[in-house]
C-alpha positions as CSV (number, residue, x, y, z in Angstrom):
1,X,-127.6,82.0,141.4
2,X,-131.1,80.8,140.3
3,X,-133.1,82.4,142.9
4,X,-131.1,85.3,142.0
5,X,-131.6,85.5,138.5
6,X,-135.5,85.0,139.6
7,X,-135.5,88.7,141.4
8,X,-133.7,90.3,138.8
9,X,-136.5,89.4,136.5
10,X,-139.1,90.1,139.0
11,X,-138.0,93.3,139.6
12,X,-137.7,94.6,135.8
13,X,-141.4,94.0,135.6
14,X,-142.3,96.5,137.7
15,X,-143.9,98.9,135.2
16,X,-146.1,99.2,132.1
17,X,-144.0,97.3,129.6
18,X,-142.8,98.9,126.6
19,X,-143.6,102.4,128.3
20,X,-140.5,104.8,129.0
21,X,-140.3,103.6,132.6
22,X,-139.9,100.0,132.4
23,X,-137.2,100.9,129.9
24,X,-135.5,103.0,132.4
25,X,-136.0,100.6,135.1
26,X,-135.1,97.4,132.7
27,X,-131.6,99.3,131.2
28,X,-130.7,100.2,134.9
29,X,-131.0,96.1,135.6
30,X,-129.5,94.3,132.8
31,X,-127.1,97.2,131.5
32,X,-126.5,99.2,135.0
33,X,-122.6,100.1,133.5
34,X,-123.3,101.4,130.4
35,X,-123.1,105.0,129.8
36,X,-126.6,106.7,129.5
37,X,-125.7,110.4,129.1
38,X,-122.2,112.2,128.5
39,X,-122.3,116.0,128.9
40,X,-118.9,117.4,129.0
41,X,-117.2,115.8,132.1
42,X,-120.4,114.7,133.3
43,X,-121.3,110.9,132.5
44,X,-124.0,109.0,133.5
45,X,-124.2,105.5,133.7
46,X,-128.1,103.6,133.5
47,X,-127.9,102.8,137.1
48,X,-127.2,106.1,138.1
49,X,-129.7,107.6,136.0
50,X,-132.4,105.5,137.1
51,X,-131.4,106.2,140.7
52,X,-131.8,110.1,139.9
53,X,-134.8,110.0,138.4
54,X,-136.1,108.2,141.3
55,X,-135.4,110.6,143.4
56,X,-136.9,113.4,141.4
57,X,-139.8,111.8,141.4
58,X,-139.9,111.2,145.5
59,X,-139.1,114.9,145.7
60,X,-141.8,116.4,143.2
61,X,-144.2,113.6,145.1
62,X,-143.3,114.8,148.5
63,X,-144.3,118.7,147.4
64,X,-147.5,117.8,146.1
65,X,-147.5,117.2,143.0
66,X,-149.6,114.9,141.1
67,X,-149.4,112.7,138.1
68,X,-150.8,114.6,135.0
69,X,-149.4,117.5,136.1
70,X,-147.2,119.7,134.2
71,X,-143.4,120.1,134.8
72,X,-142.0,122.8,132.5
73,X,-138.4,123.3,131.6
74,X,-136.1,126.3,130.5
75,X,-133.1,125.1,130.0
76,X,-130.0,124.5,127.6
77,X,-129.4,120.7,127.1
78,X,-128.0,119.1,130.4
79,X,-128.1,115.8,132.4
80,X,-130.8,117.4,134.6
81,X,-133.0,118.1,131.8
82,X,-132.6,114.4,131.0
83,X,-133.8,113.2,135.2
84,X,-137.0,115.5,134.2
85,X,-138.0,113.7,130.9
86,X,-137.4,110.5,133.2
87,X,-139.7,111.6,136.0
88,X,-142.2,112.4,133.6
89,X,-141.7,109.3,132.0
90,X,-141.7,107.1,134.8
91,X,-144.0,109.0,137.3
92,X,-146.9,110.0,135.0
93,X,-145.9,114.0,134.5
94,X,-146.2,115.9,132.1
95,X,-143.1,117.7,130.8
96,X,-143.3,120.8,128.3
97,X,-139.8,121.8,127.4
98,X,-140.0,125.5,126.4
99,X,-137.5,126.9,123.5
100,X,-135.1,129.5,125.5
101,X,-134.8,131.3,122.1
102,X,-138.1,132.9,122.3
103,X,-138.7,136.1,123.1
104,X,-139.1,137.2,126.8
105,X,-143.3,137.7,125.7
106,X,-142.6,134.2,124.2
107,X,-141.7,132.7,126.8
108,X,-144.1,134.1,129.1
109,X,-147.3,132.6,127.1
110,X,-145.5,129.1,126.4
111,X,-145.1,128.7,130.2
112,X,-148.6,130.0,130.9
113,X,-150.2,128.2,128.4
114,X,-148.9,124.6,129.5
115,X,-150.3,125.6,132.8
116,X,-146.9,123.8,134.0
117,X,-147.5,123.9,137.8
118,X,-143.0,123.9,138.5
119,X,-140.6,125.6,136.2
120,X,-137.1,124.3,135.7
121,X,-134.5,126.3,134.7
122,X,-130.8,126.7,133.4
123,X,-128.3,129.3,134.4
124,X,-128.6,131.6,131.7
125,X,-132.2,131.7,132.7
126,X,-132.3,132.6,136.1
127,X,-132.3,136.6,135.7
128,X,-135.3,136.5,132.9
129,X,-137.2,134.0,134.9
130,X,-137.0,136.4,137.7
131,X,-138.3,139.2,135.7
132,X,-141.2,137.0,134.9
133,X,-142.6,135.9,137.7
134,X,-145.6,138.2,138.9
135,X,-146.8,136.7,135.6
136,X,-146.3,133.2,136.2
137,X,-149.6,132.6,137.8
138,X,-150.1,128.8,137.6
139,X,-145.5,128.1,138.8
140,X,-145.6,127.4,142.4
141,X,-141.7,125.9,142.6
142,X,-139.3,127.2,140.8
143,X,-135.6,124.7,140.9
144,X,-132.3,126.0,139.8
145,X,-130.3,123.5,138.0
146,X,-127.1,124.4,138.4
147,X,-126.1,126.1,142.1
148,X,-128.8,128.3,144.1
149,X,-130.3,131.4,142.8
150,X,-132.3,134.0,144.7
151,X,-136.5,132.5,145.6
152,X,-135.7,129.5,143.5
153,X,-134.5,125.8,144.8
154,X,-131.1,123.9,144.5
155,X,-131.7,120.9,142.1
156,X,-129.1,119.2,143.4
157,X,-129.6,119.8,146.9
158,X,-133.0,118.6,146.4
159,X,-132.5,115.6,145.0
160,X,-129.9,114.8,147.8
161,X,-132.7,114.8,150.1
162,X,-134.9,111.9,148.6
163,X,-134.1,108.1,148.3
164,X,-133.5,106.7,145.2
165,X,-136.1,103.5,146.1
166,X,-137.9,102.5,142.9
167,X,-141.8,104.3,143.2
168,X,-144.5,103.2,143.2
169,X,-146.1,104.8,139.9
170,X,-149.0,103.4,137.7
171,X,-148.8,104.8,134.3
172,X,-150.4,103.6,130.7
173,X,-151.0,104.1,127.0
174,X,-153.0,107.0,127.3
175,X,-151.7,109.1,130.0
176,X,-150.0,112.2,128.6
177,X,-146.3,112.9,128.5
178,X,-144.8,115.7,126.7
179,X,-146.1,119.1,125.7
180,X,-143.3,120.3,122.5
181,X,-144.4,123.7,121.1
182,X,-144.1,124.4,117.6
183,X,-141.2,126.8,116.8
184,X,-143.7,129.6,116.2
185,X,-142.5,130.7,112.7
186,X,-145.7,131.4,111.5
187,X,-147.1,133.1,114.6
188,X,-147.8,131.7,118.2
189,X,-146.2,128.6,119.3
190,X,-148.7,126.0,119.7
191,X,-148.9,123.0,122.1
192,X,-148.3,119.5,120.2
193,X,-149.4,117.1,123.0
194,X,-147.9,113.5,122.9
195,X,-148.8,110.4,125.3
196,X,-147.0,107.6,126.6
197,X,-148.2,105.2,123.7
198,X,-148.3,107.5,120.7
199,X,-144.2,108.8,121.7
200,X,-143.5,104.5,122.3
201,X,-145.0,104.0,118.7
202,X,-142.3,107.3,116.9
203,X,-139.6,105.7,118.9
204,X,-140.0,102.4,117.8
205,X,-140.5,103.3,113.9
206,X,-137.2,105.6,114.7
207,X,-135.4,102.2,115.6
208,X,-136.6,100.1,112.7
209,X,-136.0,103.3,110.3
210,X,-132.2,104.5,111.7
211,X,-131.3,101.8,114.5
212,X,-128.1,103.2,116.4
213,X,-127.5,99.8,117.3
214,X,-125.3,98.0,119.9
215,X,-121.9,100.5,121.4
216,X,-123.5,103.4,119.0
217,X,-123.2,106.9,120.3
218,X,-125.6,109.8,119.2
219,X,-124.4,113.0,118.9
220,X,-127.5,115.1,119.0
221,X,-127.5,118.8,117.8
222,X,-131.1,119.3,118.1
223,X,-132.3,120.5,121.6
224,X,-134.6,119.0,123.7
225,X,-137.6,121.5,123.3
226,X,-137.6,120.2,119.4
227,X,-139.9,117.0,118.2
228,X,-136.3,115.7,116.4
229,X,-134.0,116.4,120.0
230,X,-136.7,114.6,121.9
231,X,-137.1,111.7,119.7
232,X,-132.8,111.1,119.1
233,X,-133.2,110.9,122.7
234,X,-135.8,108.5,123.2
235,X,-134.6,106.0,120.6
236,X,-131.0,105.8,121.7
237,X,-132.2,105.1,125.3
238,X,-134.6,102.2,123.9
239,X,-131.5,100.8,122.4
240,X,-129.5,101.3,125.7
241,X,-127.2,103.2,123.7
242,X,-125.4,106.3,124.7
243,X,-126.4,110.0,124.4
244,X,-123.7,112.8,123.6
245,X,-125.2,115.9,125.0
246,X,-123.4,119.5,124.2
247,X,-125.5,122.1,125.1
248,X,-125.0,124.6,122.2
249,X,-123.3,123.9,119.0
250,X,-120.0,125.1,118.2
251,X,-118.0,123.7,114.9
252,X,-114.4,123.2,116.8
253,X,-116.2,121.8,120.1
254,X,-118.6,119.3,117.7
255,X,-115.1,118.2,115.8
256,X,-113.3,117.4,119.2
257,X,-116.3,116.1,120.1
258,X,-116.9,113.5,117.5
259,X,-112.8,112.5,118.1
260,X,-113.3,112.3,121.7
261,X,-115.9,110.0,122.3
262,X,-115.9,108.3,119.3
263,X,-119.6,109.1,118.3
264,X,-121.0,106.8,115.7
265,X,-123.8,108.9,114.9
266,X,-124.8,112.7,114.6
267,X,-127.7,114.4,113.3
268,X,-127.4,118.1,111.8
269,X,-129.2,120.9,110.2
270,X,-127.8,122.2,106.9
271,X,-125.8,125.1,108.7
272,X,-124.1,122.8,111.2
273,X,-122.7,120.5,108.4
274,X,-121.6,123.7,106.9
275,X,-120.2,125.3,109.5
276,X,-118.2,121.7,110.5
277,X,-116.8,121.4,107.2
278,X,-116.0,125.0,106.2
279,X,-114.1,125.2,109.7
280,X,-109.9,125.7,109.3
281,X,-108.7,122.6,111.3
282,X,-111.4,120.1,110.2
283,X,-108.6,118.3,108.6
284,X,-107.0,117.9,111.9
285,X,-110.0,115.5,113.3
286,X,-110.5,111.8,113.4
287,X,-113.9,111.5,112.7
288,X,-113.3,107.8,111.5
289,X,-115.7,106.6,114.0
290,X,-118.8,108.0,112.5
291,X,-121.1,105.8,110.8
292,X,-124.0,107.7,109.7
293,X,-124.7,111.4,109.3
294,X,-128.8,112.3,109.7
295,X,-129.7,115.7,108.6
296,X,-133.1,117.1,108.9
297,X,-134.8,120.1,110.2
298,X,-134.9,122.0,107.1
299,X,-133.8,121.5,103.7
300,X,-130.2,120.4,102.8
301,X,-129.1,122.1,99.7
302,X,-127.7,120.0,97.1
303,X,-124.4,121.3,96.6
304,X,-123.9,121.3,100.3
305,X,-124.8,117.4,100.5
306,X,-123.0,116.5,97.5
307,X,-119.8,118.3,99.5
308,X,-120.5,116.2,102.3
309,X,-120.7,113.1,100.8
310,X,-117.0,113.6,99.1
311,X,-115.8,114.2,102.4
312,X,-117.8,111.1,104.5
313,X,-118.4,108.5,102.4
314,X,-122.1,107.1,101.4
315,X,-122.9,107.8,105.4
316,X,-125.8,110.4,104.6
317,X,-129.0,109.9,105.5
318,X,-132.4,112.7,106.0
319,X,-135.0,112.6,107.9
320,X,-138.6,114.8,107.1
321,X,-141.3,115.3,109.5
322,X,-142.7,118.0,111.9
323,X,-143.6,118.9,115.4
324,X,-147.0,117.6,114.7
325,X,-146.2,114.5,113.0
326,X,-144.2,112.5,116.2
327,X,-141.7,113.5,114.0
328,X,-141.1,111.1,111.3
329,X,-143.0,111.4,107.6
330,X,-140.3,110.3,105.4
331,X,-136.7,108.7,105.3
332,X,-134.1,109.6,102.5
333,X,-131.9,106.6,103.6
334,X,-127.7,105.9,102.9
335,X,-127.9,103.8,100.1
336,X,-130.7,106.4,98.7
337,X,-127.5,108.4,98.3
338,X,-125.2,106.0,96.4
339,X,-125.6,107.9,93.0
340,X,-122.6,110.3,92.8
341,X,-121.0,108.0,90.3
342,X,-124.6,107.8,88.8
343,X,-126.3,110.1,85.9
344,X,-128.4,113.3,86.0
345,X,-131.3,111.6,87.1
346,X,-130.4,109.1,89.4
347,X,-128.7,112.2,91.1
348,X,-132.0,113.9,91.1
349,X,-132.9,111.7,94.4
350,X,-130.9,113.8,96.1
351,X,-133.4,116.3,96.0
352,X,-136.2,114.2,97.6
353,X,-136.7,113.6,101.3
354,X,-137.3,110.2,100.6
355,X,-139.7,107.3,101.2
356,X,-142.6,107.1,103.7
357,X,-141.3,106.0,106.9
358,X,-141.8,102.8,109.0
359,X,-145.5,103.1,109.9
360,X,-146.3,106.1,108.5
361,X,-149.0,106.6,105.3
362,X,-148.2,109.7,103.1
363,X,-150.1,111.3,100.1
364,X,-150.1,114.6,98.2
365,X,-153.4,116.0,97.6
366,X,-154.9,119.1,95.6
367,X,-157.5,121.8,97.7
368,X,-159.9,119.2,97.7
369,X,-158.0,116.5,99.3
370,X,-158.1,114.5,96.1
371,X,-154.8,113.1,95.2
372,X,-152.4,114.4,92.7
373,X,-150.5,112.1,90.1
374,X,-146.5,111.8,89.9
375,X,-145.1,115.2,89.5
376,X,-148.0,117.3,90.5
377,X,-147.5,119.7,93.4
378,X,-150.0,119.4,96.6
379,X,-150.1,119.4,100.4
380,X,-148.5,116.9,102.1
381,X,-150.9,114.8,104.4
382,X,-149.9,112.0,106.9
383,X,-151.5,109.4,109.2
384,X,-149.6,107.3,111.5
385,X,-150.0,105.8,114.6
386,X,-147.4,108.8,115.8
387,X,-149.2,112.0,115.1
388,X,-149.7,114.2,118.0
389,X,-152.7,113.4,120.1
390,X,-154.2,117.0,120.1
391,X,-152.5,120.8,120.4
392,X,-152.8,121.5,123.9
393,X,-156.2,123.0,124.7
394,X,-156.6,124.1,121.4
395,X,-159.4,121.8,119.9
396,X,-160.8,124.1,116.9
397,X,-157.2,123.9,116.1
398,X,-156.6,120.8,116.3
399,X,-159.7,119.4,113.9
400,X,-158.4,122.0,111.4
401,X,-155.0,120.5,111.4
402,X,-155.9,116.5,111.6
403,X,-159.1,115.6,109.2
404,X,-160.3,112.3,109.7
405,X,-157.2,110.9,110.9
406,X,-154.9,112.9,108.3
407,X,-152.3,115.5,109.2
408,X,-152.0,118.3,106.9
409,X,-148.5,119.5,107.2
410,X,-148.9,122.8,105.2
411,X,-145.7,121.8,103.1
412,X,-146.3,121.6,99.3
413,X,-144.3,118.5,97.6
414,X,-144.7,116.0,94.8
415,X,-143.5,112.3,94.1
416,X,-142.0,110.6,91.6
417,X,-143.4,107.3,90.2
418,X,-141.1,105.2,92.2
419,X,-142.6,106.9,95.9
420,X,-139.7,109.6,96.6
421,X,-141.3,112.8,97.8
422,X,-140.0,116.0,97.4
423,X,-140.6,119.0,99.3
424,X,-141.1,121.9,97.4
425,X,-141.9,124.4,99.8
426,X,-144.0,125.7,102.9
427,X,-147.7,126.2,101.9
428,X,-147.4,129.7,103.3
429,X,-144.0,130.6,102.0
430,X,-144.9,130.6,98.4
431,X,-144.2,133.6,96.8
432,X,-147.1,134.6,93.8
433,X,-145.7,137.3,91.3
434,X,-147.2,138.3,88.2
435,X,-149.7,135.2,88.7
436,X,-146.9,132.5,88.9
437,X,-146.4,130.5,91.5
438,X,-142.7,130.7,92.5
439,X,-140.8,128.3,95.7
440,X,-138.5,130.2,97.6
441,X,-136.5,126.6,97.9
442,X,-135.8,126.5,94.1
443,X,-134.4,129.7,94.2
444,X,-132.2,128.8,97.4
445,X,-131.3,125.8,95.5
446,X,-129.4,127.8,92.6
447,X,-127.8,130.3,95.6
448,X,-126.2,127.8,97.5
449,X,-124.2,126.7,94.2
450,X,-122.8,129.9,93.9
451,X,-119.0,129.5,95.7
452,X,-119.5,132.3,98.0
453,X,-122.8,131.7,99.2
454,X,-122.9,130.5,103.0
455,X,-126.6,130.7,103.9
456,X,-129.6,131.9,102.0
457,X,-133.1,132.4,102.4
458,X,-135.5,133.7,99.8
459,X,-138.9,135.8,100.6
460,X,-141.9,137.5,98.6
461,X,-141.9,141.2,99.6
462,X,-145.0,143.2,98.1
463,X,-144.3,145.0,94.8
464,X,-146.8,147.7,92.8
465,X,-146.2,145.9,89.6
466,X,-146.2,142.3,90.3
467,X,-148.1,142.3,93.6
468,X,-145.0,139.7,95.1
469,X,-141.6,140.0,93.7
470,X,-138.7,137.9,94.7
471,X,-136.0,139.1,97.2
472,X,-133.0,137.1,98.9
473,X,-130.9,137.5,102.1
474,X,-127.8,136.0,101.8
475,X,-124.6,135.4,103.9
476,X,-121.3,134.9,102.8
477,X,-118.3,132.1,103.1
478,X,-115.3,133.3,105.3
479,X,-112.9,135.5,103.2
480,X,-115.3,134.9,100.5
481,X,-116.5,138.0,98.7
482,X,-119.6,138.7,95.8
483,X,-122.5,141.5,95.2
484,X,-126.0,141.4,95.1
485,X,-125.6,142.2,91.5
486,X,-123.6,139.1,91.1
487,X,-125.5,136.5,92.6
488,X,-129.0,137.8,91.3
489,X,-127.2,137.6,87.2
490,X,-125.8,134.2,88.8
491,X,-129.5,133.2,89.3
492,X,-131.0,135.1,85.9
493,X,-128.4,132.5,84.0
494,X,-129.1,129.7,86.2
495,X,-132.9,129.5,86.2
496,X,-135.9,131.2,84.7
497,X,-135.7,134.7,84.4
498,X,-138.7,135.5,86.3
499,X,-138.3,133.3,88.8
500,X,-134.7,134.8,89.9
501,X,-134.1,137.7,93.0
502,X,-135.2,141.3,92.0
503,X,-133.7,142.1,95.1
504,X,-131.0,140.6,97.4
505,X,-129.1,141.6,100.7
506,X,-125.9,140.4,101.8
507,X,-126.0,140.1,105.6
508,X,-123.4,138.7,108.3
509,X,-125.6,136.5,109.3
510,X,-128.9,134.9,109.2
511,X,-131.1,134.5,112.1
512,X,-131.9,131.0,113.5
513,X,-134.0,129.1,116.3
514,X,-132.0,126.9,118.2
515,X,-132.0,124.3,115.6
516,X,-130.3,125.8,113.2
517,X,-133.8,126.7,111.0
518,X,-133.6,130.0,109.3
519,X,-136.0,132.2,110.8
520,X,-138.4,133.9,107.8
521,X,-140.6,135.5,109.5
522,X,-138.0,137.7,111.6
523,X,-136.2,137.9,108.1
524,X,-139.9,139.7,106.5
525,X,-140.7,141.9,110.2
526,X,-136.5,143.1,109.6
527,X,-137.4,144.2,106.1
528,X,-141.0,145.7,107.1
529,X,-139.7,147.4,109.7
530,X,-136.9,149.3,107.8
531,X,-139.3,149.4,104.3
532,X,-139.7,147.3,101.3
């Protein structure tokens, strides 16, 4: 039994420690049972998943490619997304997981731009990849992942061809690992590059800041071509927890979901806890097992959270950060949102996005990078041993983004004189009209309490007389019903006069990237292409 024991622990030393590999390697040893990854009917245990990542690695080896090479991925969320991230991980790879929301054009730069030498990709991808490739200069494989499809190779009948014998792979600190492009809301979606020891350093912040925790199971909404997918990922696995994957959300699928497998944890946008808790049979559910709700992506409107937290229980916690920043900035956490029973202004903390993370240094400064006092609006800037490395090949860029050391995020917030922050708004979405500076966000605030209001979104459209005025989209609750006339005398009462909707559309509904953020700019090209 001792000499045994011996190997066991020879053997889990076989890579960098602390890097993604040896935590692959190490959870396949001491917690080879466990379930890694559940997709559907499809579960995955850590042996097993070590095993196919192994083999990915022998096969991509065997047809030439090279560590430091880039392995791109089209795909809807699926266990064989999960054996690329580990070959990358392990082997030395760069992935770049590419949003399948993006336009065909889109997609075409993102996969040229990461130079990714083989393209993954997902069912539903197969026909527009075809379309692409005359363009696809640098792709020289092209794998299926589920069944064949025409000039491209089986994924699973090429990983039945390789051993699954541990590698021989030399990775460290410095070599690069992921490639996640920003969503491109404000024009072309730009490369945020991430190495093996500045992704260990988000993942182990995550853990300290929202541990899972022994038996936990994640249930992540967020894809895995989106800074917050890619890190629930990472930290669970760290914790040899257990991933729920569904590839696209769906309110009745999430419920049975969460009742099925008895998830302890899911993280949401605002529309997903919205949709979940608006749907007819949520009552049916047991959703007893849940422990903590994270939401984060954009921002969750008060009334919305306040619903939530009458429903769940004092389970709520947000997370703020960005593509750039690893992701993590800030964390609003649970007991942060004890204070229904409490006052006005204890309540107020709801509207913050909380403290500075584990790790993370945070100010708010003016247009000269001098800092503001409690209750002045600035930029956001950050520093943390997390931020991005670099945007991929993009070094004017990246020195205008990072200034010695500090990200600026291009969100405007304050802070209170206890150290919440509060986002106000994007930098760029401000709207000025008649010389005042207005936040769409405020104005979104006062919608959302309005009973029929589902989604909102608020934009500056140009206007002769105040060079900006005010204008909302808006879609509705289910059998709910109101006019635009309505809800802009519902804001006039609610708020300053000036700062309320001149104009206001109600649509079916809004659009969205595949995390749930609603998407402005297509919102401003809809209403300049049929006239302000």
């Amino acid at each position: 039994m001792k000499e045994q024991k011996t190997k066991i622990l020879m053997a889990s030393c076989r890579h960098k420690e602390g890097l993604f590999g040896d935590i692959i390697l190490k959870n396949a040893i001491f917690y080879p049972e466990r379930e890694a990854f559940v997709c559907g009917r499809q579960r995955v245990n850590y042996k097993q998943y070590n095993a196919r990542v192994n083999k990915l690695i022998h096969a991509l080896k065997d047809k030439g490619i090279k560590k430091g090479e880039v392995l791109g991925v089209l795909s809807w969320s699926c266990i064989a997304y999960m054996d690329v991230f580990g070959a990358a991980e392990k082997a030395g790879f760069i992935i770049a997981p590419i949003n399948v929301r993006l336009s065909v054009d889109e997609i075409d730069y993102v996969i040229n731009d990461s130079e990714a030498c083989t393209l993954f990709v997902g069912p539903e991808l197969v026909e527009m990849v075809e379309t692409l490739k005359s363009r696809l200069t640098n792709v020289t494989h092209f794998v299926a992942f589920e069944g064949p499809a025409p000039g491209m190779e089986c994924y699973t009948d090429l990983l039945s061809r390789y051993s699954d014998d541990e590698p021989d792979t030399e990775v460290d600190d410095e070599d690069p690992l992921f490639i996640c492009y920003t969503s491109g809301t404000t024009g072309r979606p730009r490369g945020a590059l991430y190495t093996q020891g500045t992704f260990r350093e988000a993942v182990i912040g995550h853990t300290i800041d929202v541990p899972v925790g022994e038996g936990g199971k994640l249930l992540g909404l967020m894809p895995p071509f989106h800074i917050g997918g890619i890190i629930n990922l990472a930290y669970v696995f760290y914790q040899a927890a257990t991933n729920i994957i569904m590839k696209d959300f769906d309110p009745e699928a999430l419920l049975m979901t969460i009742q099925t497998e008895r998830a302890t944890d899911i993280v949401v946008v605002p529309t997903h806890l919205a949709m979940m808790i608006d749907s007819p049979d949520f009552k049916k559910y047991d959703l007893s097992s849940i422990k903590r709700i994270r939401y984060a992506g954009s921002p969750m409107p008060t009334a919305l959270l306040k619903r939530g937290m009458e429903i769940f229980g004092p389970v709520f916690c947000q997370s703020y950060g960005q593509t750039e920043s690893g992701p993590d900035t800030t964390f609003l956490k649970e007991r942060d949102h004890e204070v229904l029973d409490k006052g006005p202004e204890e309540q107020k903390r709801l509207l913050s996005c909380g403290k500075p993370a584990f790790g993370v240094h945070v100010r708010i400064v003016d247009p000269n990078r001098d800092d503001v006092p409690p209750g002045q609006v600035g930029e956001i800037i950050v520093k943390s041993r997390h931020l991005m490395n670099e945007y991929w090949k993009k070094p004017e860029e990246t020195g205008e983004t990072i200034v010695d050391g500090w990200l600026h995020t291009g969100d405007m917030g304050r802070y209170d004189e206890t150290g919440y922050v509060y986002i106000v708004d994007r930098k760029k979405d401000m709207i000025i009209s008649g010389g005042e500076n207005i936040y769409p966000r405020e104005v979104e605030e006062v919608l959302y309490t309005h009973p029929a209001v589902l989604e909102c979104a608020v934009i500056g459209i140009p206007d002769k007389k105040w060079v900006e005025s005010v204008h909302a989209v808006v879609s509705l609750k289910q059998n709910a019903k109101a006019t635009p006339e309505e809800l802009i005398n519902y804001c006039k009462n609610k708020m300053a006069r000036y700062k309320a909707p001149k104009s206001l559309d109600i649509e079916k509904e809004l659009p969205k990237n595949a995390t749930g953020k609603i998407l402005k700019k297509v919102i401003k090209a809809k209403k300049r292409e049929h006239g302000f």
